[in-house]
Structures are given as structure tokens and as C-alpha cells.
C-alpha positions as CSV (number, residue, x, y, z in Angstrom):
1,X,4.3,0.8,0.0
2,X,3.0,-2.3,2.1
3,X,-0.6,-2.9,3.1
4,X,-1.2,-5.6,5.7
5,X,-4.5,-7.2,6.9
6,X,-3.4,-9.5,10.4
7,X,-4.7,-13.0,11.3
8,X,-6.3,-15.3,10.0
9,X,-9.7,-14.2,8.4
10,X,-12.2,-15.3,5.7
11,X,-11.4,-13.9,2.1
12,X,-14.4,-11.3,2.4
13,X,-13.3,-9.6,5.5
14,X,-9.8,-9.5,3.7
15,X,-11.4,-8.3,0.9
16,X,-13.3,-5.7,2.7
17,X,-10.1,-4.7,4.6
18,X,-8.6,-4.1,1.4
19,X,-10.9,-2.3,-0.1
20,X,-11.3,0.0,3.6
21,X,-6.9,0.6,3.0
22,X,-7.2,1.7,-0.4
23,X,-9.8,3.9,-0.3
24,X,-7.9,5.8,2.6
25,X,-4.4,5.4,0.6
26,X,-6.9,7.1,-2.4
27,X,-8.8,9.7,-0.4
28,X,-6.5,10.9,2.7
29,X,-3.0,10.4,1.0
30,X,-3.9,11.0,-2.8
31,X,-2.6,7.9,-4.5
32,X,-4.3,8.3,-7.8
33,X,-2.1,5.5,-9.5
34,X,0.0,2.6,-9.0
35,X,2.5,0.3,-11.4
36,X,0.8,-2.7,-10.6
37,X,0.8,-4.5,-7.1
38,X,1.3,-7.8,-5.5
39,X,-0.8,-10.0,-3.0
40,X,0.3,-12.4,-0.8
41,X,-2.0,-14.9,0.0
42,X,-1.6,-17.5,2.9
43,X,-4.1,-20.1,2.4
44,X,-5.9,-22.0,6.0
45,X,-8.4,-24.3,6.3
46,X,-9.9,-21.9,9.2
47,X,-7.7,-23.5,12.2
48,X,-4.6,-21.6,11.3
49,X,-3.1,-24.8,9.3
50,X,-1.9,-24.1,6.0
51,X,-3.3,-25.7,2.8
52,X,-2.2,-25.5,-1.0
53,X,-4.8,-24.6,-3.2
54,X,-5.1,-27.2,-6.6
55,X,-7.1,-26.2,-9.3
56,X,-10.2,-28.6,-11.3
57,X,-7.3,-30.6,-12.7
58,X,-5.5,-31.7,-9.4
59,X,-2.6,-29.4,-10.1
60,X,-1.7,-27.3,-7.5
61,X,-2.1,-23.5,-7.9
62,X,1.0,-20.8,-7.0
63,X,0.1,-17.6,-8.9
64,X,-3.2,-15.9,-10.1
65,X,-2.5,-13.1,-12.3
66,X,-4.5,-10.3,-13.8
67,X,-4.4,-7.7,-16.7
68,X,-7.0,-5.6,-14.2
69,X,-10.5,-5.3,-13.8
70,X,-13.1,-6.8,-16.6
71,X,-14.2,-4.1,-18.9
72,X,-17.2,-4.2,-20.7
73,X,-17.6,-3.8,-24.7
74,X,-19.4,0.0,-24.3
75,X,-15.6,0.9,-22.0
76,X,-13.7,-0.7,-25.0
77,X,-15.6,1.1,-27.4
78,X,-16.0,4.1,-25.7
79,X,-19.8,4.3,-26.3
């Protein structure tokens, strides 16, 4: 399944967009679960010109990844 947020936007209002899709794929469809997914991100400076994100070191960045959302000790522990 694809979710697609168009034109060029500030990360917030993608993020919000986001959020707005998946709580309808969660509530009206009943997607309880997924394998994982991918995002696509097309960095611009804000004038629709591309620009290639470099991390503290100078090295340019191509993937973030993520083993999920940060869980706290009392989640780990189950207290």
C-alpha cells in the first residue's frame, strides 16, 4: 500500500499529513499492523530545488533507519 503527501511542504505539515493517512488507514480500513514501511524523502531548500542532506561530519546522508518508536525502561520492564 502507497501513501502519498504532494508538493513541496515543510516536514511538519508532512508529518501531520502522515499522521492524518494513518489514522484513517487504522480507524476506517482496520490496519492494525504492518511489516515495516519505507519513506521517501525529497529534500528542497523551500524553492522546489533539490539539496542533499550531510550530517555534523560533512558526509552526506542517504538512509535514516529505525528499530521503531523509543520505549521507555517501565515498557521494557513491563512495570
Amino acid at each position: 500500500m502507497k501513501i502519498r503527501v504532494k508538493g513541496e511542504l515543510p516536514i511538519a505539515e508532512i508529518r501531520q499529513a502522515l499522521f492524518e493517512k494513518l489514522h484513517e488507514l487504522e480507524d476506517d480500513l482496520a490496519v492494525r499492523y504492518s511489516m515495516g514501511a519505507t519513506l521517501y524523502v525529497n529534500p528542497t531548500n523551500g524553492f522546489g530545488e533539490r539539496v542533499e542532506p550531510h550530517n555534523k561530519h560533512g558526509r552526506k546522508v542517504e538512509n535514516l533507519y529505525s528499530d521503531g518508536p523509543y520505549r521507555s525502561a517501565a515498557d521494557e520492564f513491563k512495570l
